[in-house]
C-alpha positions, 0 to 999 in steps of 0.5 A, a space after each residue: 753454629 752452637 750446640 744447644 744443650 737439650 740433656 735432661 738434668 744428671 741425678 740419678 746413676 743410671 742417667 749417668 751411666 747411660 749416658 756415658 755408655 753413649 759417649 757423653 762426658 759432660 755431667 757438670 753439676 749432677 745431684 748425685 748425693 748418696 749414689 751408688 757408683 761403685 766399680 763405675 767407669 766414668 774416666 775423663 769425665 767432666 763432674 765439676 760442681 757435682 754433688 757426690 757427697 756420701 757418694 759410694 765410688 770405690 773401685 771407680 775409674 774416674 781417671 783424668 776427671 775434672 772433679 774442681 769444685 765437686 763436693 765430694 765430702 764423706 763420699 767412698 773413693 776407696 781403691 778409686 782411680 783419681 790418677 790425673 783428675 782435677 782438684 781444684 776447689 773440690 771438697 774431700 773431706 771426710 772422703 775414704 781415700 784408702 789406696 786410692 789413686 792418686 798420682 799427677 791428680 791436680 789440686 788447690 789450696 782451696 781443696 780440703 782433703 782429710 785431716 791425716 791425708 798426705 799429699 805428698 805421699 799420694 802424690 797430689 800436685 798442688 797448683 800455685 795461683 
């Protein structure tokens, strides 16, 4: 038997934070350029191809979140929990990553971080292949 996907579209922070409230995880895709997320708990969820440019998520919990392909550009990840998330193909720069989080996150050649960002020193785990 397959679930069929009935959720209304992801673009506005109170959808989203309503949802995850109720145990939603998935919110691939959202519009949620310019949004006001800051301080949410949002860990282990599913952002993938999500719009969060200009996005304020400081202080967010986003811990073990698929972010791959997420455009992220610009946003505030100030002191954000990113520990564990993915990476992948995801567009980061220009985001303040200042004391963000950001051990065992996982990521690609193809993610752009900010020009002076260190990888290494984050402790970001870059992926082959």
């Amino acid at each position: 038997m397959t679930e069929k996907n009935t959720q209304q579209p992801i673009n506005t922070v109170a959808n989203i934070l309503e949802s995850y409230a109720l145990g939603h995880r998935s919110f691939s895709r959202a519009e949620l350029g310019d949004a006001d997320l800051q301080g949410a708990d949002l860990k282990g969820s599913d952002l993938s191809y999500a719009d969060l440019s200009q996005a304020n998520l400081s202080g967010a919990n986003l811990r073990g979140s698929d972010l791959s392909f997420a455009d992220l550009s610009q946003a505030n990840l100030r002191d954000t929990d990113l520990r564990g998330a993915l990476l992948f193909s995801a567009n980061l720069r220009s985001a303040d990553l200042t004391g963000a989080k950001l051990e065992k996150a996982d990521c690609d050649r193809n993610t752009h971080f900010p020009s002076n960002f260190d990888l290494v020193q984050a402790g970001v785990q870059v992926k082959e292949g």
